[in-house]
Every structure is written in structure tokens, then in C-alpha cells.
MARZAVO-773334 format. One record per residue (C-alpha): residue in three letters; residue number from 1; x, y, z. Coordinates in steps of 0.02 Angstrom, whole numbers, plus 50000, padded with zeros to 5 digits. Each point is the difference from the previous one (the first is absolute). Layout:
N
[r 'ALA' NUM [X Y Z]]
...
***
This chain:
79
[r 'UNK' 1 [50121 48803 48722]]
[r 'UNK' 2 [49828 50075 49948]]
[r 'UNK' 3 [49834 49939 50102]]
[r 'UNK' 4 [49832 50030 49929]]
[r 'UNK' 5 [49864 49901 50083]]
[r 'UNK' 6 [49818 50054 49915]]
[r 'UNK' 7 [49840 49941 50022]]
[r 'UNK' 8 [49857 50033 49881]]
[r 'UNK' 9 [49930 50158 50098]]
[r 'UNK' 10 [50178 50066 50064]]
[r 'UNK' 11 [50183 50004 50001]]
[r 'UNK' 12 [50037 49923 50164]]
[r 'UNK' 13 [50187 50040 50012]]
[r 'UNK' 14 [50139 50075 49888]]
[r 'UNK' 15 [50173 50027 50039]]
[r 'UNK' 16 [50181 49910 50001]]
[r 'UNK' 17 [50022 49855 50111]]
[r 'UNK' 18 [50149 49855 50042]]
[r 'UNK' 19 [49887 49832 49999]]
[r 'UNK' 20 [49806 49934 49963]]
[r 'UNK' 21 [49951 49858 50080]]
[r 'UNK' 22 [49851 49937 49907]]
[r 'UNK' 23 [49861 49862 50027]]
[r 'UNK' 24 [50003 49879 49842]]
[r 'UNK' 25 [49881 49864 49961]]
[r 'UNK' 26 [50128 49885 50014]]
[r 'UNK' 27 [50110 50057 50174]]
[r 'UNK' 28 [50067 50172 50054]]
[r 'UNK' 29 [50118 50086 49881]]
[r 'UNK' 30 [50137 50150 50001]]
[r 'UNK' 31 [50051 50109 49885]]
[r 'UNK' 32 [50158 50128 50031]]
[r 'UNK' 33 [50079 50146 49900]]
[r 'UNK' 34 [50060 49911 49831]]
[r 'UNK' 35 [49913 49866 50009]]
[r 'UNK' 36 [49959 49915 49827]]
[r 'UNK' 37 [49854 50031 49911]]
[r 'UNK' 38 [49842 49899 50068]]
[r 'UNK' 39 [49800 50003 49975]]
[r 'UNK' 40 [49909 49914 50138]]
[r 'UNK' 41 [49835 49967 50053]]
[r 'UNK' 42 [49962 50042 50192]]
[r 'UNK' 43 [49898 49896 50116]]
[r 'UNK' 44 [49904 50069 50155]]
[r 'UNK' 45 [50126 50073 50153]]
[r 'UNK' 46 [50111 50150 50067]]
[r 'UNK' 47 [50107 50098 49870]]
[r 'UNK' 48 [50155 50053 50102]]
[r 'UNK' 49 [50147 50142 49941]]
[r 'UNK' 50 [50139 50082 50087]]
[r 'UNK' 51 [50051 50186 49963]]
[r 'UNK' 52 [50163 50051 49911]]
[r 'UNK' 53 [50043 50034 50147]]
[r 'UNK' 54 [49991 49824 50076]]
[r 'UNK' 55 [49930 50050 50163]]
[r 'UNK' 56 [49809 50006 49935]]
[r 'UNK' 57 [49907 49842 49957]]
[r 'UNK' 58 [49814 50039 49970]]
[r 'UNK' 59 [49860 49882 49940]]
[r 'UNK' 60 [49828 49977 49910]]
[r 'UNK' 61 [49883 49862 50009]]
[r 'UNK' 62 [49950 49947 49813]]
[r 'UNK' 63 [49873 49859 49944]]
[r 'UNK' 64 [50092 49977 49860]]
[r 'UNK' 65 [50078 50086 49819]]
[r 'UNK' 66 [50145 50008 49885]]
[r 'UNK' 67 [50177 50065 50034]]
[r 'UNK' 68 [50106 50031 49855]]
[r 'UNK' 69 [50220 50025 50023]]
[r 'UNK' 70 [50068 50108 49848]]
[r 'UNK' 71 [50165 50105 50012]]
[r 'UNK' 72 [49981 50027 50170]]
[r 'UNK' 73 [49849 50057 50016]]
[r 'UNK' 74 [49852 49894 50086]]
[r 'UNK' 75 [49816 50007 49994]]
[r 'UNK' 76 [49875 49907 50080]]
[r 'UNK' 77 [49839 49994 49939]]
[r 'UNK' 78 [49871 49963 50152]]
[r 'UNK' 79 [49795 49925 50011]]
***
């Protein structure tokens, strides 16, 4: 699936990835390729993603945002 992760200055990553692991206000959340559609508010915590290639897993500290599931294609809006 599609990653996007902006912030207001910057794109902070782009590119195809298996799994997000994202900080909600209410708990930790995943989303994974085909997931339904989903708009979420994001609390303050680590936004973690493995590569396509499943051997990757990168992460970026956020304060909080939006993150927004549409035909496979995520993006996370970030403070």
C-alpha cells in the first residue's frame, strides 16, 4: 500500500509499505494493505511501517495529526 506521512513544512516519507502502526487517542492501532476505509485522529507517540519488502520497519515520532485509509493508499497528516 501507499505511505505518505507530511508535516506542514515537509513530506516526511513517501513510498509503498506492508503495515502502519499508529498512536491513536484512544490505544495503538494497525492498518495493513486493504484495509477498510478509516479517518482517525492521532494522539502523541512513534509512527512505525515496514517496507514492501518486510525486512524494513522505520519510525517517526509525531505529537499528534490525522491519518486517513482510502483505496489503499494512506496518509498521515502530522503536528
Amino acid at each position: 500500500m501507499k505511505l505518505d506521512i507530511l508535516s506542514p513544512e515537509q513530506e516526511l516519507f513517501s513510498g509503498e509499505v506492508d503495515s502502519v502502526s499508529l498512536p491513536g487517542v484512544s490505544g495503538r492501532f494497525q492498518l495493513l494493505n486493504n484495509h477498510a476505509p478509516i479517518i482517525s485522529a492521532l494522539g502523541k507517540g512513534t509512527v512505525f511501517y515496514s517496507s514492501s519488502d518486510g525486512k524494513t520497519v522505520d519510525s517517526y515520532e509525531i505529537k499528534g495529526g490525522v491519518v486517513e485509509m482510502l483505496n489503499n493508499s494512506v496518509v498521515i497528516l502530522v503536528d
